[in-house]
N, C-alpha and C positions, 0 to 999 in steps of 0.2 A: 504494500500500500504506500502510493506517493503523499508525501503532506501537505496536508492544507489545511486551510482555513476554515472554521465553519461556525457555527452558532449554537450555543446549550447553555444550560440549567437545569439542574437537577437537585431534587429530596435526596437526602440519604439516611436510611436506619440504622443503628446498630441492633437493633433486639431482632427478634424472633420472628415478625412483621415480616412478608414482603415486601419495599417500597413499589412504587409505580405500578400494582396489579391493577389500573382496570379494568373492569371485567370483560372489554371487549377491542381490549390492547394485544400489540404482537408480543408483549411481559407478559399481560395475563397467559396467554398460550401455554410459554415457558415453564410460566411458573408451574402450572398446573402438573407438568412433566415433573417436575422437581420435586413437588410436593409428592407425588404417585411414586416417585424412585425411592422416598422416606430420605433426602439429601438435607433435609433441616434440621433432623433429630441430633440432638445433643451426642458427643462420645465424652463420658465421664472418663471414664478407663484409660483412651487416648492421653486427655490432658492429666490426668495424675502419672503416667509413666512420665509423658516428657516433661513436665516441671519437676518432680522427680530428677530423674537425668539432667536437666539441666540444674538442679541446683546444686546435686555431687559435683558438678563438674565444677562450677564458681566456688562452692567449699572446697573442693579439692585441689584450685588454681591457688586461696590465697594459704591452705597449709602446705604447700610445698614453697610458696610466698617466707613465711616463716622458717620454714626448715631450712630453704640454704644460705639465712642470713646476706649477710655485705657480699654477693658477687656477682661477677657479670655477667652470669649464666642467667639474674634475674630476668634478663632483654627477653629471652626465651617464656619467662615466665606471664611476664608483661603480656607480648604476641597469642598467649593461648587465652588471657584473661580477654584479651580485646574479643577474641571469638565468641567466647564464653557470654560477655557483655551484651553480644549483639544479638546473642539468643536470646538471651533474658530480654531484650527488646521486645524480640517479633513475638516472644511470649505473651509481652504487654500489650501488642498489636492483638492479639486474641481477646484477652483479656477487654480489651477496649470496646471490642465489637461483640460482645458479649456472645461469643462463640463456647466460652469456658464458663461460665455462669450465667443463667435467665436472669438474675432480680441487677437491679441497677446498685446498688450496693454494697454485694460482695463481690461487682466487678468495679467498684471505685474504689472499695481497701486493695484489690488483686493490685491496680491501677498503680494505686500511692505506694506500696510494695515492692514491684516490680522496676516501677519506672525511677520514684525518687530517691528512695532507699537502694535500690540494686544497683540501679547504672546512673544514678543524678540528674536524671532528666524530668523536669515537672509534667507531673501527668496530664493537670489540669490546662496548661499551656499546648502539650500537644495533641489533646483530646478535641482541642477547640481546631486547631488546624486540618487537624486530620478528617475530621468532619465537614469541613467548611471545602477542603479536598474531596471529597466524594460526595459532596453534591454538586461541583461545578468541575469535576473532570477538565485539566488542561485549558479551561477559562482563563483568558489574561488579565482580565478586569475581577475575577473572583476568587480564581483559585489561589489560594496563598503559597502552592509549590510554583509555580512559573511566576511572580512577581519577579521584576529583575530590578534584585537586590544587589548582586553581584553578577550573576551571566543573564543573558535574557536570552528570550526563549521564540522569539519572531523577528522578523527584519523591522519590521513596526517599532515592539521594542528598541529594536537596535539604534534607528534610525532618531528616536527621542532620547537613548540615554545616556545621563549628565553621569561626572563622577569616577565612581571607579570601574561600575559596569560597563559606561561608555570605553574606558581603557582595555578594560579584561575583554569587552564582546569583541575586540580584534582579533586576540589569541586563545579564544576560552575553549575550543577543540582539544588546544597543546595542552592546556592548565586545567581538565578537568578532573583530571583523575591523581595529581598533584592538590587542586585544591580540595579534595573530600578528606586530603590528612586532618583538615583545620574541622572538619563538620564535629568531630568528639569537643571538641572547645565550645565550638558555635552553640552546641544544643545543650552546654551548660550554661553559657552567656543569655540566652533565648529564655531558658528556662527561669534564671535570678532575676532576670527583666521583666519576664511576667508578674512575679509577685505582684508589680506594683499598678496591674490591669484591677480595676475595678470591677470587670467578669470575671476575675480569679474565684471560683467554687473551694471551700475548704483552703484556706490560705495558712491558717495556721499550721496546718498539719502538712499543709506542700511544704511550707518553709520550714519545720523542723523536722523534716524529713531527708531534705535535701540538704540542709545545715548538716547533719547527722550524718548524709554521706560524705559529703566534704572533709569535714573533720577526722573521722575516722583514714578515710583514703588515706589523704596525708598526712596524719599520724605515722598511720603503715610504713607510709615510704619514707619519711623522713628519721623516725626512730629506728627502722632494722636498715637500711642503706645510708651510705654518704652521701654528704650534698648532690657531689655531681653525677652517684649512681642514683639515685632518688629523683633528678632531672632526667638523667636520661629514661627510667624505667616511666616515667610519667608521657616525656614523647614520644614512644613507642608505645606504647598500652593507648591512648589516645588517635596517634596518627593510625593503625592497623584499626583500630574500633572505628574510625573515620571512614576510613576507604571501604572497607567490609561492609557495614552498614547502608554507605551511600552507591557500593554495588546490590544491595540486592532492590535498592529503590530505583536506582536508574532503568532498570532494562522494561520499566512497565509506561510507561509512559512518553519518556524522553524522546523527540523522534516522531510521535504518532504527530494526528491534526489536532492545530489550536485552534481553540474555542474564540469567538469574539462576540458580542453583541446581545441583545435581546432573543431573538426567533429560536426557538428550541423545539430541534428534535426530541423525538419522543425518548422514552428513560432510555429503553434496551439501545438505541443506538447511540446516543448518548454516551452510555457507559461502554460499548462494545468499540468504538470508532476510534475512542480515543486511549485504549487500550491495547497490550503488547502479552502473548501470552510467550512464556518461554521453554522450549521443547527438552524433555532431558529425562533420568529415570529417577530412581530412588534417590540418589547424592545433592540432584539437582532440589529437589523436593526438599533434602535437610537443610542445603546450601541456602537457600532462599526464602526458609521457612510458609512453604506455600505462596509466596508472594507470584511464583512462576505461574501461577493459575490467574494472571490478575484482571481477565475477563469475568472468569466467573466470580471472582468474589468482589469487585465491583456490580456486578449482578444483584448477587446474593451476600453483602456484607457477615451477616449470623453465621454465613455456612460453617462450620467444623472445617478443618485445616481438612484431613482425613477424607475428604470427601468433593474437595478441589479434584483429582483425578476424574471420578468419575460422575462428575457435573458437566466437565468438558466433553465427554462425547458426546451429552445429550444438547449443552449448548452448541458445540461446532456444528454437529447436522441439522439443527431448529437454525441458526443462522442461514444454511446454505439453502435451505428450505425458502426462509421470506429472500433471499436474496440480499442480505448484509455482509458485507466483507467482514471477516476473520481473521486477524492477523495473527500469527505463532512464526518463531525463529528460534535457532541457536541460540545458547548463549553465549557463546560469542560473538555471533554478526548481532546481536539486541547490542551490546554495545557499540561494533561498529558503524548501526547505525542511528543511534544516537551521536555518538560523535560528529558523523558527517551534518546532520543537522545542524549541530551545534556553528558547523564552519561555514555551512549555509546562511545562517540568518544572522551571522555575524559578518558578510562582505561590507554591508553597508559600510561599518566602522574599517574594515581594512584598506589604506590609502589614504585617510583622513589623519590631521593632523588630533592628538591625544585631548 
């Protein structure tokens, strides 16, 4: 699928709700198939093994953290916490969309748990984004992932922006995947800055939660490393949680068609157009924490991780069915073509004085 331009808005649920069914929509259709396949029932089981497993794994990162004391074998140790980290992420990504819990507030302790305690990122802050992302899909004017804050995401952008994006959009191709070292920083920075939103939900408890993680972090490192192994095991745990992270969100979107204006397609194409599903087997599925499905759970928000698989063959044929393109790739050509994107709607700015 070539890129372009096009026009949306869209509702998004987290709960158990299908959004957009009406009942004589090409969603309602879908849905109906979903609901009959039994793809919305909860897996208890599923999510107690893998938060389970991923929580030995973070217990297990920071006592061997412990165990070998002042050395530079820590870097290694750093590298497997950042992986670790980013699990417990996409955990919260679960967590968020209430795939792991029905009631709305034992997925905001999971929430505050996960996000601010575990890896220092406000939950409440990214709850709000990540929401305001799935109902405006790749919207320039809405979506809060393509605001170009730093890269921009259309020649449009490109062509108005001031600053540092206006500099970056000439080279942001070369510097993307260099810049996602900074995102582990950025989504703590993002997240101490919220507090002071007055939609901040539960503020006390974001903030001494994430005080709480701070704290203790660098305790850790400062009390069992030296200064400058303590600095370095910080930029490495941070820049690898960066790029790791900001790969498994790149390949779903990055690339496809933006969004502009008022007139909006209906939800399923909507959600499906501006979506990148990513082809691969079991590794790719851990790899990516189900993000590789990101048609259908743009779809279907609530779905259970578990059940992305085989959502997709009833979505891919009901798409081929009404005649809506389907995009799926490697992953590795899902990044390279997001990149060419990136170098596309950055000509404007290349040739232009900074």
């Amino acid at each position: 699928m070539t890129t372009t331009s096009v026009t949306t808005s869209v509702e998004c649920s987290g709960s158990a709700a299908v959004p957009g069914a009406a009942s004589g929509s090409d969603f309602a259709g879908l849905s109906r198939r979903i609901l009959a396949a039994g793809l919305l029932r909860r897996r208890p089981g599923y999510y107690a093994v893998r938060i389970a497993l991923v929580t030995m794994a973070f217990a297990g990162g920071w006592v061997a953290f412990f165990a070998l004391g002042d050395s530079w074998w820590q870097l290694a140790v750093a590298a497997f916490l950042a992986l670790v980290y980013a699990q417990v992420a996409l955990v919260t990504h679960d967590v968020a969309h209430r795939q792991v819990f029905r009631g709305r507030r034992p997925s905001e302790i999971g929430g505050l748990l996960f996000g601010n305690l575990g890896v220092g990122m406000s939950y409440g802050w990214w709850m709000n984004k990540h929401t305001r992302h799935h109902a405006n899909p790749n919207h320039e004017e809405l979506d809060p992932d393509v605001v170009p804050d730093i890269l921009v995401w259309s020649r449009d952008q490109a062509r108005a922006a001031t600053g540092l994006p206006r500099f970056i959009g000439r080279y942001q191709a070369q510097l993307f995947f260099p810049l996602l070292t900074l995102e582990g920083f950025n989504l703590r920075v993002a997240s101490i800055r919220a507090l002071r939103s007055p939609t901040m939900k539960h503020w006390g408890s974001e903030a001494a939660l994430l005080l709480t993680h701070i704290v203790l972090y660098l305790s850790a490192l400062f009390l069992v490393l030296s200064p400058g192994k303590a600095a370095a095991f910080l930029l490495v745990h941070q820049a690898v949680f960066g790029v790791y992270l900001g790969c498994t969100f790149a390949p779903n979107h990055k690339g496809m068609p933006t969004l502009t204006g008022g007139a909006r397609p209906d939800f399923l194409r909507r959600q499906v157009l501006t979506s990148r599903n990513v082809r691969g087997g079991v590794l790719t599925d851990l790899l990516l924490g189900g993000l590789n499905y990101q048609i259908e759970h743009h779809l279907f928000p609530s779905m259970p991780t578990p059940h992305l698989r085989r959502a997709q063959v009833i979505v891919r044929a009901y798409c081929a069915e009404i005649g809506v393109p389907y995009h799926e790739t490697g992953l590795v050509r899902s990044y390279a073509e997001a990149l060419r994107h990136l170098r596309r709607v950055g000509e404007p700015r290349r040739g232009q004085r900074a």
